[in-house]
C-alpha positions as CSV (number, residue, x, y, z in Angstrom):
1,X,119.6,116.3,148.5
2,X,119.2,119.7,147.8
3,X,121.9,122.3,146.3
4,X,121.9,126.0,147.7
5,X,119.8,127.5,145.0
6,X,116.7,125.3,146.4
7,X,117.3,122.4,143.2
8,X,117.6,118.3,143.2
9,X,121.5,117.6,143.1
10,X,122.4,115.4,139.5
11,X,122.5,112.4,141.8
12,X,119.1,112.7,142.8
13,X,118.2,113.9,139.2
14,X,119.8,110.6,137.9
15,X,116.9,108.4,139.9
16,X,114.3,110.7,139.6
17,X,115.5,110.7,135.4
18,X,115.2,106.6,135.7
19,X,111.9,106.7,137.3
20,X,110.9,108.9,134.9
21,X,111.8,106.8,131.7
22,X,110.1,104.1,133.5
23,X,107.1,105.7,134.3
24,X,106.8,107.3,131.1
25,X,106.7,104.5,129.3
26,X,108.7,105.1,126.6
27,X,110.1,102.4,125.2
28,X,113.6,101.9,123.0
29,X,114.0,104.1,120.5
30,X,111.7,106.9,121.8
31,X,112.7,110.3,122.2
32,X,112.3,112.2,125.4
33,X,110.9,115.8,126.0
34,X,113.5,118.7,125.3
35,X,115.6,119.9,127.8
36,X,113.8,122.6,128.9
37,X,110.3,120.3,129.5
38,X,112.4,118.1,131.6
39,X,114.4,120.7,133.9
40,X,110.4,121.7,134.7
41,X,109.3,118.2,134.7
42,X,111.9,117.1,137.3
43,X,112.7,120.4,138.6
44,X,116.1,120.9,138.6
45,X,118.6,123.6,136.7
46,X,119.8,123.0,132.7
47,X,123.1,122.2,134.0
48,X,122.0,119.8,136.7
49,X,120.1,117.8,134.1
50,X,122.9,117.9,131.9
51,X,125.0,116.3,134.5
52,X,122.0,113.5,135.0
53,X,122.0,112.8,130.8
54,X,125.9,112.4,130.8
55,X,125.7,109.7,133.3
56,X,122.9,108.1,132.1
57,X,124.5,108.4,128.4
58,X,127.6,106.4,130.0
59,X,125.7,103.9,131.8
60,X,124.0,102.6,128.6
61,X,120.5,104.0,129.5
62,X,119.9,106.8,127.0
63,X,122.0,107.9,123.9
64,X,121.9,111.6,122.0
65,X,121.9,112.5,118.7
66,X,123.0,116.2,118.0
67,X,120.3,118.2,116.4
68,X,117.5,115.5,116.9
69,X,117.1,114.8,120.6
70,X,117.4,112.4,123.3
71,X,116.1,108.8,122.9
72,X,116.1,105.5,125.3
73,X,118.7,103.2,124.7
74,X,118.0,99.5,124.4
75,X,118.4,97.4,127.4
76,X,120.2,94.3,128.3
77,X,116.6,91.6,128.0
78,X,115.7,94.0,124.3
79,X,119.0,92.6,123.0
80,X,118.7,89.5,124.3
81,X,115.4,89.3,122.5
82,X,116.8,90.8,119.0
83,X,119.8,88.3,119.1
84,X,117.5,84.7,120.1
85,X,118.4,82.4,117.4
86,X,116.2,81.4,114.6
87,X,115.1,78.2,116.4
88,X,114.1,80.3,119.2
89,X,112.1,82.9,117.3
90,X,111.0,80.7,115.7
91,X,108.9,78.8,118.3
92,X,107.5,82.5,119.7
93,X,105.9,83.2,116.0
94,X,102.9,81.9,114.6
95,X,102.5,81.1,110.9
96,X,100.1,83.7,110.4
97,X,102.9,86.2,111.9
98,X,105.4,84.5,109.5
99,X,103.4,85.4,106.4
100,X,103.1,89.1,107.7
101,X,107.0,89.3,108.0
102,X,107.3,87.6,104.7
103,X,104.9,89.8,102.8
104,X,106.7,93.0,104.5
105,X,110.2,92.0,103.3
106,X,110.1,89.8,100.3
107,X,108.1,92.3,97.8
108,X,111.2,94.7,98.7
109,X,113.8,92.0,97.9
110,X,112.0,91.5,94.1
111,X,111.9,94.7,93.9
112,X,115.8,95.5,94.2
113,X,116.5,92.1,92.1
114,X,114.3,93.5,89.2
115,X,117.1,96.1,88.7
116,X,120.0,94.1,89.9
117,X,120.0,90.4,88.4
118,X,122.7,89.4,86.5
119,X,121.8,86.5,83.3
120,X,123.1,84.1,85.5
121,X,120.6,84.9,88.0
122,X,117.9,85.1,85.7
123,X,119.0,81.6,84.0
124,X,118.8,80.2,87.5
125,X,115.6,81.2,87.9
126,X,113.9,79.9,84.7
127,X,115.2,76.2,85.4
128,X,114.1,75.9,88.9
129,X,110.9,77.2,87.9
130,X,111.1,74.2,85.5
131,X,112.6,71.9,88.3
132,X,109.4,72.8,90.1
133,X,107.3,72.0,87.6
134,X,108.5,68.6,86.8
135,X,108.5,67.8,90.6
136,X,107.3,64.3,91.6
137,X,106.3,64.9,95.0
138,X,105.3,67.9,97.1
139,X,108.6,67.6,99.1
140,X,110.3,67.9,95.8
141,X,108.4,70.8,94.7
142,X,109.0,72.9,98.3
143,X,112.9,72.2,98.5
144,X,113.1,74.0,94.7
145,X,110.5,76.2,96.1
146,X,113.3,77.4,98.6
147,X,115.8,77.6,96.2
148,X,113.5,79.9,94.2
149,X,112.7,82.2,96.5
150,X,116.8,82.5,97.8
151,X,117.6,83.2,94.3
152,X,115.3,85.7,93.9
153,X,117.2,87.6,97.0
154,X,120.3,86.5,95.3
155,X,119.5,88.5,92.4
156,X,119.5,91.3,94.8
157,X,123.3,92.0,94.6
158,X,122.8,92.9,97.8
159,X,125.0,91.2,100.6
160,X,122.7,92.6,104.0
161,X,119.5,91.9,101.7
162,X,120.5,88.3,101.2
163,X,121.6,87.9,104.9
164,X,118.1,89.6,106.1
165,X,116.0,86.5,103.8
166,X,118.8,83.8,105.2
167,X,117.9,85.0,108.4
168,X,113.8,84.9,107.8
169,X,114.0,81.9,106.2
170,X,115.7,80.2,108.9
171,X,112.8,81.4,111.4
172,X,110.6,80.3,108.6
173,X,111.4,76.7,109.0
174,X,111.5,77.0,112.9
175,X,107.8,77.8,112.9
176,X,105.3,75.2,113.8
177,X,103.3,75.2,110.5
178,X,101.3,72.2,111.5
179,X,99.8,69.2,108.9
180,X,99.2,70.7,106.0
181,X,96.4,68.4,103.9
182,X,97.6,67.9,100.5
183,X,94.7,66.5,97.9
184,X,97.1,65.1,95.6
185,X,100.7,63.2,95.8
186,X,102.2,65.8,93.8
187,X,101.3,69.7,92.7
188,X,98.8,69.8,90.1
189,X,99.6,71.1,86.3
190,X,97.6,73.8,87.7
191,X,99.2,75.0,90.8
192,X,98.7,78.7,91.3
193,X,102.1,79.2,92.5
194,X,103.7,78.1,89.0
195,X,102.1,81.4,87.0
196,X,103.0,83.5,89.9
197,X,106.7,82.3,90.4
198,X,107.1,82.6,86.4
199,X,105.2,86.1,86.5
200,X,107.5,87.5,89.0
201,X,110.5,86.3,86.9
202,X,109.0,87.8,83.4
203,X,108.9,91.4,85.6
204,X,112.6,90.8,87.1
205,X,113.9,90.0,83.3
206,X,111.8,93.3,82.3
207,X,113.6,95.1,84.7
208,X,110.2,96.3,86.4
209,X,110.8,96.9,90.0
210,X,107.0,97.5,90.8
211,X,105.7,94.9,88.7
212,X,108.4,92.3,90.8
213,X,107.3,93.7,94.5
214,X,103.6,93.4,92.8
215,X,104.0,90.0,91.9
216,X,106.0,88.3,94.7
217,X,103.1,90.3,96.9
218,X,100.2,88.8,95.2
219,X,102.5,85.3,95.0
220,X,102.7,85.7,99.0
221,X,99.3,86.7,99.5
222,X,97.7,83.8,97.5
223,X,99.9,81.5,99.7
224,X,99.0,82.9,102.6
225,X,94.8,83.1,102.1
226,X,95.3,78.9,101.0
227,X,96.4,78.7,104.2
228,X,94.7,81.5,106.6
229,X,91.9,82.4,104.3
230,X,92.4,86.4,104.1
231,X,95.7,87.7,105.3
């Protein structure tokens, strides 16, 4: 319906604004065009798009940020999909796409426990490093190889840190890794992963941030290409 002045009323601005969103493709997150693009886009008056943003603020669809702009709000299937369980995600991720998560958010997690661990951290550390050396069987050697790595984001100090690795390690164990072919009963007195675990500890007791993100990404990596080959 049009208003005297020739222009779309807000309530037809409101679906034409919807349709726009959607046929825009932008996705949550995104801002949309100023103001003054859209009252030419959808050809209506300032105030009449106003009136279209406030009810579409309300209804969830959009939210505003003074001083930055407009942006689409997330809808009710995006949060179901950021709240699945770990089980869940778990079965949608590959083990290749595990590895890329882990090598995007572990390195950080060194980093902040190079200048955060307290001794007792550290001293936890060096004996499960020595529990997984003296492991008996490969099962032995990847439950202390858990611990490791959670004690690592323990060393952290950092509460949402500690609850982001919790939460990828969870999804970690939901993923369908497939028979992995072992050549020997146990790890070998040579298992790369022994230098690399000990080498990111040596840069967390030398309270070296980058040499920690350095060597939990080269630990990560070197896990990832004896499984995938280049990563």
């Amino acid at each position: 319906m049009l208003s005297r002045d020739g222009f779309l009323t807000a309530g037809d601005t409101i679906t034409d604004l919807r349709d726009y969103i959607a046929a825009s493709g932008l996705k949550p997150g995104e801002r949309l065009p100023a103001e003054r693009a859209l009252t030419a886009e959808l050809g209506v008056t300032r105030n009449t798009l106003r009136k279209a943003l406030d009810a579409l603020e309300r209804e969830g669809t959009i939210w505003r940020h003074v001083g930055k702009g407009t942006f689409v709000a997330a809808t009710a299937d995006d949060l179901d999909r950021m709240t699945q369980s770990p089980a869940e995600l778990g079965k949608q991720l590959t083990p290749f796409r595990m590895m890329r998560a882990r090598l995007a958010i572990e390195p950080a997690i060194a980093r902040e426990a190079a200048i955060n661990a307290s001794g007792d951290v550290i001293a936890r550390l060096k004996a499960t490093i020595q529990r997984m050396r003296a492991a008996t069987s490969w099962k032995l050697y990847e439950t202390e190889d858990d611990v490791f790595h959670r004690e690592v984001a323990e060393a952290s100090d950092n509460l949402l840190l500690l609850s982001v690795f919790d939460q990828l390690n969870m999804v970690r164990r939901a993923v369908a890794w497939g028979a992995v072919m072992r050549q020997s009963s146990k790890p070998p007195a040579d298992h790369g992963s022994f230098a690399e675990h000990e080498e990111i500890v040596q840069s967390i007791i030398n309270r070296d941030p980058a040499g920690a993100h350095e060597a939990m990404r080269k630990h990560l990596r070197s896990v990832a290409e004896r499984l995938f080959g280049e990563i």
